[in-house]
C-alpha positions, 0 to 999 in steps of 0.5 A: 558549726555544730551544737557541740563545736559551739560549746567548745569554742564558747567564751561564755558560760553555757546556760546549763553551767549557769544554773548549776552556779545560781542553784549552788549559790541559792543552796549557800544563801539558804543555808548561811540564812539558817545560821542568821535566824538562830541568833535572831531566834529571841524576836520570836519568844516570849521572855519573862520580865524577871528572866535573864536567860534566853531560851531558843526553842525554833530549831530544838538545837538549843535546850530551854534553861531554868530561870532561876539564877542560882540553878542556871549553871547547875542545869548541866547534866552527864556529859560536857556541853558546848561553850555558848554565847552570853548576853544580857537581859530579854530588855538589854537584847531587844534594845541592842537589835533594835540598835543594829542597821537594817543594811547589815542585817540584808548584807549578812544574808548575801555574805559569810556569816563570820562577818555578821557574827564579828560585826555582832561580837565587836557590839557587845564587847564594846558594851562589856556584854560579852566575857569570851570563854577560855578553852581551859574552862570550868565545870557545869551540870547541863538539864532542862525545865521545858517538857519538850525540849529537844525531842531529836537527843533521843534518850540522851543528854542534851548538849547545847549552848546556855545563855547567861547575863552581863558581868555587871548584872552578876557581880551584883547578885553572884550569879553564875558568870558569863560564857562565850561560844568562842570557836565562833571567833576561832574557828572555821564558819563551817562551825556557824552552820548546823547542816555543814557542821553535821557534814563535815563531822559525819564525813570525818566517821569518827576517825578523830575522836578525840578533837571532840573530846573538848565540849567547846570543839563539838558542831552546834547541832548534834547528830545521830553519830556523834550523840552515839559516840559521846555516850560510848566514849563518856564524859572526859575529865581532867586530872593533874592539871592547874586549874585557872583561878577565878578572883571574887570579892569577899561578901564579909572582907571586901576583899579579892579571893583567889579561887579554882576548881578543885577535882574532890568535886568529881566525888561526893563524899555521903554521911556514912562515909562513902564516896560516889563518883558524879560521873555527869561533871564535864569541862566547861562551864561555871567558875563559881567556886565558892557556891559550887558544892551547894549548887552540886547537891541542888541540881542532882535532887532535880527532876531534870537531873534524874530524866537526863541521867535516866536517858543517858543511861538508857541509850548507853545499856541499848547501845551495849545490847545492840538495841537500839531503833537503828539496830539492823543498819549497825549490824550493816556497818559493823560487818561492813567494818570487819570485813574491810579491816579483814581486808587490809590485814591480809594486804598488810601482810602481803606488803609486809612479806614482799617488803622482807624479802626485798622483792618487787611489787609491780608489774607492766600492769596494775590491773588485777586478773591480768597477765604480768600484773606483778608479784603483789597482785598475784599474792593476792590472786592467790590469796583470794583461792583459799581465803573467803574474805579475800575471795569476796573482795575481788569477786566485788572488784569483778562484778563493780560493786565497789570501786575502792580495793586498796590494790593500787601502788599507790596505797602500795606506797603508802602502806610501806611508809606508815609501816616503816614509820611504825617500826622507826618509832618503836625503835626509837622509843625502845632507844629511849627508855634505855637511854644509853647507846652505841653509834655504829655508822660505815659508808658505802656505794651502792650499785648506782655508785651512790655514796649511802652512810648506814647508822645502826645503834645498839642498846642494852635493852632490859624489858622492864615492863616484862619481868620474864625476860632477861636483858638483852643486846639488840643493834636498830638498823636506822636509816640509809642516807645518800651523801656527797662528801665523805670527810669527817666534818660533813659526816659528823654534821649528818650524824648529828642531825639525824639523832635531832630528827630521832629526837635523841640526845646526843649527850646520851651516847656512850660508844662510837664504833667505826671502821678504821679510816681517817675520815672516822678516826682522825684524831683531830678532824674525825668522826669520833673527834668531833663527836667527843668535843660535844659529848666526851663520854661517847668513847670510840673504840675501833672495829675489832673484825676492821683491825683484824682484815688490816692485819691481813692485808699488811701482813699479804703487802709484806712480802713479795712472795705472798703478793705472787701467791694471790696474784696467782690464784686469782689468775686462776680463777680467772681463767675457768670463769671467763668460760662455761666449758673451761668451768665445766672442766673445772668442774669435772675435776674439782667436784667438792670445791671450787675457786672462788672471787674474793672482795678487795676490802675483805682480805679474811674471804679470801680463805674459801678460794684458798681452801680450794687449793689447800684441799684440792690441789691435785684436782687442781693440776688436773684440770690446768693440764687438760685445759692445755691439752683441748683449747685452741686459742693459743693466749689460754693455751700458754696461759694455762701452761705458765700457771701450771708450771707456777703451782707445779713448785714446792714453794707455791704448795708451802705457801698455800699451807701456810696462808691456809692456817693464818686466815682460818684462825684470823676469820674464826676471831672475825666471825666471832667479834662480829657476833651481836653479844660479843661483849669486851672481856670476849673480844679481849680473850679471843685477841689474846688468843691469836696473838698467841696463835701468831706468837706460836706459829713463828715458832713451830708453824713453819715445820708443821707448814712442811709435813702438810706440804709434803702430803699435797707434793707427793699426791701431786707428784711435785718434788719436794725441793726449793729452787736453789739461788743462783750463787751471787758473786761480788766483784773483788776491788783487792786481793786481800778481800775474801769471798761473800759467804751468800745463803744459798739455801732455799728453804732459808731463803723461803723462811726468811723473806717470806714466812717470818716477815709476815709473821712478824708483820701480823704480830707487830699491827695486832699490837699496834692496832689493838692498843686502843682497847687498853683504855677502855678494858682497864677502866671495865676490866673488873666488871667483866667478871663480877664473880672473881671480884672476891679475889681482889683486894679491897684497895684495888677494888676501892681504886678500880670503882672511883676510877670508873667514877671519874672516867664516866664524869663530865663537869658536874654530870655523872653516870654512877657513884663511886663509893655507892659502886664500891659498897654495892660491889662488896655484896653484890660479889657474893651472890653471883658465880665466878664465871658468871658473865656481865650479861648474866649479872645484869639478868641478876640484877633485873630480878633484884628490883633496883636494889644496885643501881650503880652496878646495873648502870655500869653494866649497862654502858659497858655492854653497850660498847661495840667492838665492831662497825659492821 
């Protein structure tokens, strides 16, 4: 067996892989030993008898402090230091140490060092030694008495721990209280060891700063790097919050005393009346208030504070001026910076574009400069032509100097996703600051026939932080959610569970806005039900553009003739599309319009494919005619001919007139209720105006329908006759019975069972379906034209203001004031036009500073309602 079969079949560890495992545990050992001998640094020093500091100088991590007991705290100095571990007196140290096993000092350097430092932190607590500083601590000014102190913090502040006494000790000489390093009991033991805290900041790369913007948060030792940054981003503070307060006793009353920080220590207040700011206070340290503004002014007339605010200063002006000792390799990164965030902007932008457009990003090859490798990697071969940075980058990725190129799918992905989320919370913050909101949801199946629920909600959103723009009516597309029951409890469900996951409030909601199935508006068990028993001032109002293809559809259903007519056009269309030469021919002969498929749930589309017939219908023949004159395939030769002679009539040729006039003026109130702005007085007024058009039309339409007809009949060369009835005769039962007087006329016939059935079916469901807006216009009605407001009577205003007041109450919540809204109106009305519209009013009202606040909330709500699902 060979060398390298052995190893493969061996059950043991090589003699390779077991260096590598001593080496790594040796590296460990020696490292966790560099933590140990830091807290054991004080058998090395010499301490005075007097002193109750402790001074570390081994490693120059920690700086040395003033003995002095009253200057100890205020040796802080420019920006927050580390929280620290307090102990006693030299005396009280060396008695405690020389009290500890030697056993636990040996297993400390063959293990964590959490479990030295917990066997440590349980001995002083024990002994009351130890007070554990608390996150929300105090404020401190940090310097040092030593000359060589920490040579390594060049030209900044050193920031390190400080070491006080015993509560006791202090409670008698009111010295500064003690503090405790306590991320050494809750946090990592990465944060014991200098050389891994080091690296673990450093490969962080600063890209969360603002973890570190608490001192106690900082590593032990600190780098380079973080000093730079520390000194960039300054010292932080803390505002408008309740500091924690501190009981002493009263030197004169013996009494306890409550007291805290108060941030007027951020400033110095001079004797000519000037204020200066002490930039150098930071958030850790003392709680010696009562002492703190003398202890201020000591420290900041110390030597040690004008050094460390000089070279705090002085790294700060060179940092700025790119002068400092590492200038060349700043320049290094600072290029290398652009050029990767030049980088990521051009691929963003390649993502964004493909993502807009819904088109497909991957090929079969994910490599870049090869064949099919899709239509991202290509965008950005192409980029790469014209643009250097784009260009250098890929030339990098040709030759392997870099491995890292952001081209995979899978920061693909990735991408999409933080864009996304992007765009979803600016939505939702927009939605939030306009606090009131439509509900616009429909589902649908998609083409894998999966069941997909759409939310979409519509804000009146009023740029107040932009005083040039005028308000605006903007509908968020939110989400499509794949679902499995469609009944109105599980969708109900799902709709309220996703306004939790936005984190909006339900009680906000002023409108639903579905189409006109069961599952959405059933009184009892529907969508607009069950969402009213949570909030009953999220008002449901149907889809107006839904109504309008329902009227269509009962109005086809109604009549025999016109279900006929429809069936016929689309055996037509049929027909030349089953074929590309049977289209040709159509083609051929229609060469400005052609037939078209329309969608069963769409019944207004249905106009383009009658608008064919309406203007073509000549051409139309033509080509039925010679496609029964060149097929050979006997089913379409017949086929052709029965259509033939179905559109060869008077009645066919009437009826498309007819339908042509009723969709056109049904699909131009669709389209324009569909429109974004489209506010309740529009909607109203265009409703209005069909049903007069329907009202019209039974009257005069069915003449005017004739003379059109007869054009088409005549170019067609189709007599202009109805096809006569056959005389119906009724078997006499006795003599005296005369004979039935039957219509034979077949005009009237057509009239009659045709022409005014769908007529009156489409006025009778424009009123039954629209029944519902009623509620809503009566209680906005007034506001839809504040202008002819100075028309109306006082009374009915007074009547119009406190009913809006109660309809828009729920319990003791309401939107506006009613007496407020009258008495604003009664300005208001005199500063606007007559024809000036809700959305201009509310524009208006925008510049005038909050000076109507009930009638701007009134708009608001009321623009907010939508007339239609989708």
């Amino acid at each position: 067996m060979s060398n390298r079969d052995r190893d493969r079949f061996r059950s043991y560890d090589s003699g390779c892989k077991k260096r590598e495992k001593k080496k790594l545990k040796q590296d460990f050992l020696k490292t966790q030993e560099g933590s140990f001998n830091k807290f054991l640094i004080y058998k090395n020093d010499k301490f005075d008898s007097q002193n109750d500091v402790i001074l570390s100088t081994k490693n120059s991590t920690i700086p040395q402090v003033s003995s002095d007991p009253e200057n100890v705290e205020l040796e802080r100095e420019k920006s927050p230091e580390l929280s620290s571990i307090c102990f006693k007196s030299p005396k009280a140290l060396d008695k405690d140490f020389d009290e500890l096993p030697q056993t636990k000092i040996n297993d400390f350097k063959e293990s964590s060092s959490i479990e030295f430092l917990s066997y440590i932190n349980n001995k002083f607590d024990s002994q009351n030694d130890v007070i554990p500083s608390t996150k929300n601590s105090t404020i401190s000014q940090v310097s040092s008495e030593a000359e060589n102190v920490e040579l390594e913090r060049e030209k900044s502040l050193e920031l390190s721990p400080i070491y006080f006494k015993s509560p006791k000790a202090l409670d008698k000489d009111s010295e500064l209280p003690l503090t405790i390093l306590s991320d050494f009991k809750e946090s990592s033991s990465s944060k014991l060891t200098s050389n891994e805290s080091n690296k673990i900041f450093t490969n962080t790369a600063m890209n969360d700063f603002n973890m570190y913007d608490d001192p106690a948060s900082w590593p032990i030792s600190i780098s380079p790097d973080l000093r730079t940054n520390i000194v960039k981003l300054g010292p932080k503070r803390v505002f408008n919050f309740n500091f924690p307060s501190h009981v002493t006793i009263s030197s004169s009353s013996e009494r306890e005393v409550y007291r805290r920080f108060s941030t007027n220590f951020y400033y110095r207040k001079l004797s000519n009346g000037e204020t200066v700011d002490r930039n150098c206070l930071s958030t850790n340290g003392t709680n010696d208030w009562s002492h703190l503004g003398t202890k201020l002014i000591e420290h900041e007339r110390s030597l040690t504070h004008f050094k460390c605010t000089e070279k705090w200063f002085d790294l700060k002006i060179r940092i700025q001026q790119m002068s400092t000792i590492d200038k060349t390799n700043l320049e290094i990164i600072e290029k290398e910076k652009i050029h990767w965030r030049n980088v990521l902007k051009r691929i963003l932008a390649a993502i964004h574009y493909l993502a807009k457009h819904n088109e497909a990003f991957r090929g079969t090859s994910d490599v870049i400069f090869t064949k099919n490798n899709g239509k991202f990697l290509g965008l950005i071969e192409m980029i790469g032509k014209f643009d250097p940075v784009m260009g250098e980058h890929l030339n990098r990725i040709k030759n392997h100097d870099t491995h890292v190129h952001y081209l995979g799918h899978d920061i693909q992905e990735n991408l999409i996703k933080l864009m996304a989320v992007a765009v979803k919370t600016k939505i939702i913050n927009l939605i939030k600051k306009a606090k009131y909101y439509t509900i616009i949801m429909d589902t649908t199946p998609d083409i894998s026939r999966q069941e997909q629920l759409s939310i979409i909600i519509r804000i009146v959103n009023m740029e107040f932080e932009n005083e040039m723009c005028d308000p605006q009516i903007n509908e968020f597309f939110m989400d499509f959610i794949n679902i499995e029951s469609t009944t109105g409890f599980s969708l109900a469900n799902i709709l309220i569970e996703q306004l939790k996951h936005y984190d909006i409030d339900l009680q906000n909601c002023r409108g639903q806005a579905y189409d006109n199935g069961r599952n959405m508006i059933g009184q009892y068990k529907g969508v607009q039900s069950r969402i009213l028993n949570q909030n009953p001032r999220a008002f449901f109002t149907p889809c107006a553009a839904h109504n309008l293809n329902l009227l269509i559809k009962d109005a086809a259903n109604s009549s025999t003739i016109a279900l006929l007519f429809f069936g016929t056009v689309e055996r037509i269309y049929t027909i030349f599309s089953s074929s590309t030469q049977r289209w040709d021919i159509l083609k051929k002969h229609c060469n400005l319009l052609t037939v078209k498929k329309w969608a069963e749930t769409r019944w207004e589309s249905r106009l383009e494919s009658v608008k064919a017939f309406r203007f073509q219908f000549k051409q139309l023949t033509d080509a039925l005619k010679e496609l029964f004159n060149t097929t050979t395939d006997g089913m379409f030769k017949s086929e052709s001919q029965s259509l033939l002679k179905s559109i060869s009539c008077y009645e066919f040729i009437l009826s498309t007139v007819i339908w042509y006039e009723i969709l056109l003026k049904t699909n131009i109130v669709s389209k324009s209720l569909q429109g974004i702005e489209t506010d309740m007085s529009t909607s109203e007024n265009l409703l209005k105006g069909l049903m007069e058009f329907f009202e019209e039309y039974r009257e005069n339409g069915f003449e005017k329908a004739k003379l059109e007809a007869n054009i088409l009949a005549t170019s067609a060369e189709v007599p202009q006759i109805f096809k006569a009835s056959r005389l119906r005769k009724k078997a006499r039962m006795f003599n005296y019975e005369g004979e039935d007087n039957s219509t034979v006329d077949g005009e009237t016939i057509f009239r009659t069972t045709f022409f005014i059935i769908i007529i009156d079916q489409a006025l009778s469901s424009l009123n039954l379906r629209f029944n519902q807006f009623k509620t809503y216009n009566e209680k906005f009605g007034f506001l839809y034209r504040i202008g002819k407001l100075k028309e109306m009577e006082d009374d009915d205003l007074i009547k119009n203001c406190k009913d809006l007041h109660m309809y828009l109450m729920d319990g003791e919540l309401k939107d506006i004031d009613g007496n407020e809204l009258y008495h604003e109106l009664q300005i208001f009305k005199s500063l606007v036009e007559i024809n000036t519209t809700a959305l201009q009013s509310l524009s208006i009202l925008k510049k005038l500073n909050g000076s109507f606040p009930n009638i701007t909330i009134a708009l608001r709500i009321m623009l907010t309602a939508r007339k239609k699902s989708f």
